[in-house]
N, C-alpha and C positions, 0 to 999 in steps of 0.2 A: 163769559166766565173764563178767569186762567187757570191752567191747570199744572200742577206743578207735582215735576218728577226729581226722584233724587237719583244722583251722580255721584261714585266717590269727590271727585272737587268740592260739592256743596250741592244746593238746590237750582234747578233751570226750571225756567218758565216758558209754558209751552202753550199755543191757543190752537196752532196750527193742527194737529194729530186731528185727524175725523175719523170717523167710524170707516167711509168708504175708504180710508188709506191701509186702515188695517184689515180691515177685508181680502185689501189687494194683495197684502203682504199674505195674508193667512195664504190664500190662495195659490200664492209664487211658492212659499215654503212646506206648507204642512203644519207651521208650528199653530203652536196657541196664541187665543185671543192675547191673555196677558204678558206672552212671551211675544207679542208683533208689538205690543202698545210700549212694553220695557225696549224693545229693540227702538223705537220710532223716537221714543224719548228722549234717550242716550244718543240718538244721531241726528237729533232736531230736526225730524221729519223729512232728511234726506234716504230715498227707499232701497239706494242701491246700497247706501251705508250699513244702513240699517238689514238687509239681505247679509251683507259681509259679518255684519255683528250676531247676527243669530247661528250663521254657520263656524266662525269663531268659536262659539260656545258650545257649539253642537246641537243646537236646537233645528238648526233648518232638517227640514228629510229631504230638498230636492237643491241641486246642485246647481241648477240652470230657473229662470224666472220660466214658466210653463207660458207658451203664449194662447192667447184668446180668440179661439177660432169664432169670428163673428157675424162678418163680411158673406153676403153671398158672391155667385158669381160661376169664371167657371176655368181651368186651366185646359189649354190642347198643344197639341204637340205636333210639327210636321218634320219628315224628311224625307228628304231629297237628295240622291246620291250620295252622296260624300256630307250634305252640309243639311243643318236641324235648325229649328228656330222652337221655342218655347213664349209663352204667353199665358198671364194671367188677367183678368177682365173681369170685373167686380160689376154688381148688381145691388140693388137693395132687399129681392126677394129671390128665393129658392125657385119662386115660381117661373118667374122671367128666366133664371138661369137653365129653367128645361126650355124653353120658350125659342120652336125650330129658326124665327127671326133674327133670336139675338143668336144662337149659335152658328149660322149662318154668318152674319156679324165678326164674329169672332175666327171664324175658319179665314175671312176675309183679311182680317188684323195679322194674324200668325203668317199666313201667304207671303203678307206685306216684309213683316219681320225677317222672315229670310232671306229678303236681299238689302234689306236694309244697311245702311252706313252709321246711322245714330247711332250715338254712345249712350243715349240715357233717351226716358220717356220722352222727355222737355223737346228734345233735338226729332224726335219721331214723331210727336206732334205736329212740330214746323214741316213736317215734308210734307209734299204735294201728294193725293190717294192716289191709289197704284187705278184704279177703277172711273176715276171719273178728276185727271188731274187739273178742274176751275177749282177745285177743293182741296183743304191739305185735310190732314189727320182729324186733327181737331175740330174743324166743321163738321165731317161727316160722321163723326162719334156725337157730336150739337142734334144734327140731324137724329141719330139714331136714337139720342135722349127722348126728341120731342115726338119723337116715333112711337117707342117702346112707352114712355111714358114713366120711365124709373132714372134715375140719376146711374150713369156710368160711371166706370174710370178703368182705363188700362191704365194698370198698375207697376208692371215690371215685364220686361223681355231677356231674354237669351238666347244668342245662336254659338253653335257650334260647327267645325270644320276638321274633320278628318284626311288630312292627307294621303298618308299611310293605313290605312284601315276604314273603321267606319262609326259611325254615331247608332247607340241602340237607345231606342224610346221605350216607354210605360207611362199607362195613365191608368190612375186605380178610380174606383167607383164613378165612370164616366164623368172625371174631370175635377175633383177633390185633390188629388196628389197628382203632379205628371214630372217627372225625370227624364232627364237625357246621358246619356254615358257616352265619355269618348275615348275609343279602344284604338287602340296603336297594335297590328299587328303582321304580320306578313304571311298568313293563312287567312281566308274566311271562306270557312264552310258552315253546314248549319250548327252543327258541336258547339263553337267559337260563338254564333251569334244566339243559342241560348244560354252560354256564360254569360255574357252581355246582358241579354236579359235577366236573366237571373242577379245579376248585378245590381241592373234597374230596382229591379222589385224589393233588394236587399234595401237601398237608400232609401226606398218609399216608404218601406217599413220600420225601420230601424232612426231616419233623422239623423245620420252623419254631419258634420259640420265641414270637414276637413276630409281631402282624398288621401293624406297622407301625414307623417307627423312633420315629414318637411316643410309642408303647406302653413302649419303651427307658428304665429307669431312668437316671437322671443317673449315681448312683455305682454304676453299673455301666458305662460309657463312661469313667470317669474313673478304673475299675481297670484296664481293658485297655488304657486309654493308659500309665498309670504301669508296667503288668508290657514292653505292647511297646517301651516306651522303653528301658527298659533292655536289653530283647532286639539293638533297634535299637544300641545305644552299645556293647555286647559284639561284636556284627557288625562296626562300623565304630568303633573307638575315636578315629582321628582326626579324623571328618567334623563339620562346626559344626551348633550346633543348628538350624538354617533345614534341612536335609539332614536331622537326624534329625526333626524337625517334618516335615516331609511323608511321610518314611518310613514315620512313623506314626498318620497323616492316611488312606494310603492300606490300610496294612493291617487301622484300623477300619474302613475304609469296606469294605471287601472281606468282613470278618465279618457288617459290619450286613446284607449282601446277601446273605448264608448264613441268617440266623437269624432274619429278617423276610419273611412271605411275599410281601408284594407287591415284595420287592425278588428274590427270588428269579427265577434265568432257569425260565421257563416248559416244564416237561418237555416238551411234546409243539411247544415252538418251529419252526417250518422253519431256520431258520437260527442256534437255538443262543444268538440274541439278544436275543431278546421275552422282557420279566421279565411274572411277573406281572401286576402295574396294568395294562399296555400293553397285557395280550393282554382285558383286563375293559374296557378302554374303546376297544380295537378293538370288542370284541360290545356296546358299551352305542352306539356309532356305526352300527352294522349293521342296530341295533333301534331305532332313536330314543330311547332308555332312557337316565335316569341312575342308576345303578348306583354302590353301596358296599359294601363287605365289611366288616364293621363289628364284627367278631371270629371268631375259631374254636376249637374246642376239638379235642385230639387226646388220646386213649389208647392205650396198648399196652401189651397184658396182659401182666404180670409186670414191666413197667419198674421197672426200681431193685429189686427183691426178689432175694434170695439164696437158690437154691435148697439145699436142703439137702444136703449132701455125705453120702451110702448110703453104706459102706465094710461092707457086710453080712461079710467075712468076719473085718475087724478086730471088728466088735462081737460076730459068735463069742465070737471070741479072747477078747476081753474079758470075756467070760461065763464062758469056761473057767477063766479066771484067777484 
């Protein structure tokens, strides 16, 4: 059956819209069923479009597609003097990812990681195991499938190098979220390396995107002006652009303070005020220290993965059938 939505131009014909699309929408946005089905219509079932057109109008409540934590598995973190390696290792069960084998596993892979050369998983695959090298990576992860008995995958790496200073780790609810921080500074004592910490814990908690607004693509500031602009003119259709101009001056600016962490207000604040930077050069003043945060990395196991949808008694059914 086609189903057919109106547009000012005239009528389109749409077959594509399914229910799980607008599901997914509902879910990214907050809006409503009929405000994800009018948004899908009007952008012929394109979801990024169709995100852009509900927040255009003011319907979306959430600013960013929320991702789908699904995947099990499990993130660790090691360092080593000067230099950290991060690691994420995916499972298909919560169980396997308590399971001392595979964790063991995984202490192995991150080990590996921090001396690694690869640029990407594909390239860390191909190397020879650091533990037993007739094998590269990917055999022994082969091996440890047919071990474990669950489907793996190392999924993403990061290392860090500290020169000057040093790298601070955090890993929240034994291996859920794990961060790395790398601090530039010319003091470290232990002051210095619970800012650090505290740092850490700030990105785990909060999902920073960006350490800094420097970090900030151009044509990405210059799409959330163009989408809040129109948001702004749908809001106030009569106000002159000097009014929408600042309108949306200030509700970049409000994002950039959300999704950069030194513009971030600092969780453990007294007064709900102190961003980030402020509270790093209050303890870099405390300590005669100068102090830079000079990136970070954050993981959280199963971000963006879809777990699989079990319906054990439909695939029965299906069996019977």
């Amino acid at each position: 059956m086609r189903v057919k939505k109106f547009r000012k131009e005239g009528y389109i014909t749409m077959a594509a819209v399914t229910a799980a699309m607008v599901k997914e929408l509902r879910e990214m946005t907050g809006a409503g069923m009929m405000d994800c089905k009018k948004a899908l219509a009007a952008t012929e079932g394109d979801m990024d479009k169709a995100l852009e057109f509900l927040r255009e109008n003011g319907i979306a409540k959430a600013a960013k597609k929320a991702s789908r934590i699904a995947a099990e598995g499990i993130v660790k973190v090691l360092v080593e003097g000067k230099k950290a390696a991060m690691v994420e290792v995916n499972s298909e069960t919560d169980f396997v990812a308590k399971n001392a084998d595979f964790n063991a596993y995984v202490d192995a892979v991150v080990a590996q990681v921090l001396n690694t050369n690869a640029k990407d998983v594909d390239e860390f695959l191909a190397e020879k195991w650091s533990k037993d090298e007739s094998k590269t990576v990917a055999d022994e992860l082969a091996s440890q499938i047919a071990i474990i008995g669950e489907n793996l995958k190392i999924r993403r790496f990061a290392k860090m190098e500290a020169e000057n200073g040093f790298v601070s780790s955090y890993i929240h609810m034994g291996g859920k979220i794990g961060v790395l921080v790398q601090v530039e500074t010319d003091v470290v004592n232990p002051a210095i390396e619970e800012m650090a910490k505290n740092v850490a814990m700030q990105a785990a908690a909060l999902k920073p995107l960006y350490t800094s607004r420097d970090e900030v693509d151009a044509d990405f500031i210059e799409k959330e002006t163009e989408i809040l602009t129109a948001a702004a003119k749908n809001e106030k259709p009569d106000a002159d652009d000097k009014i929408i101009a600042g309108m949306v001056k200030g509700r970049v600016n409000k994002e950039l303070k959300e999704i950069c962490l030194l513009d971030q207000i600092y969780v453990k604040s007294e007064d709900g005020k102190q961003t980030v930077a402020n509270y790093i050069a209050q303890v870099a003043k405390e300590n005669g220290a100068n102090i830079t945060i000079k990136g970070f990395a954050r993981f959280e196991n199963g971000e963006g993965l879809e777990k699989k949808n079990e319906d054990f008694a439909a695939e029965v059914a299906a069996h019977l059938g």
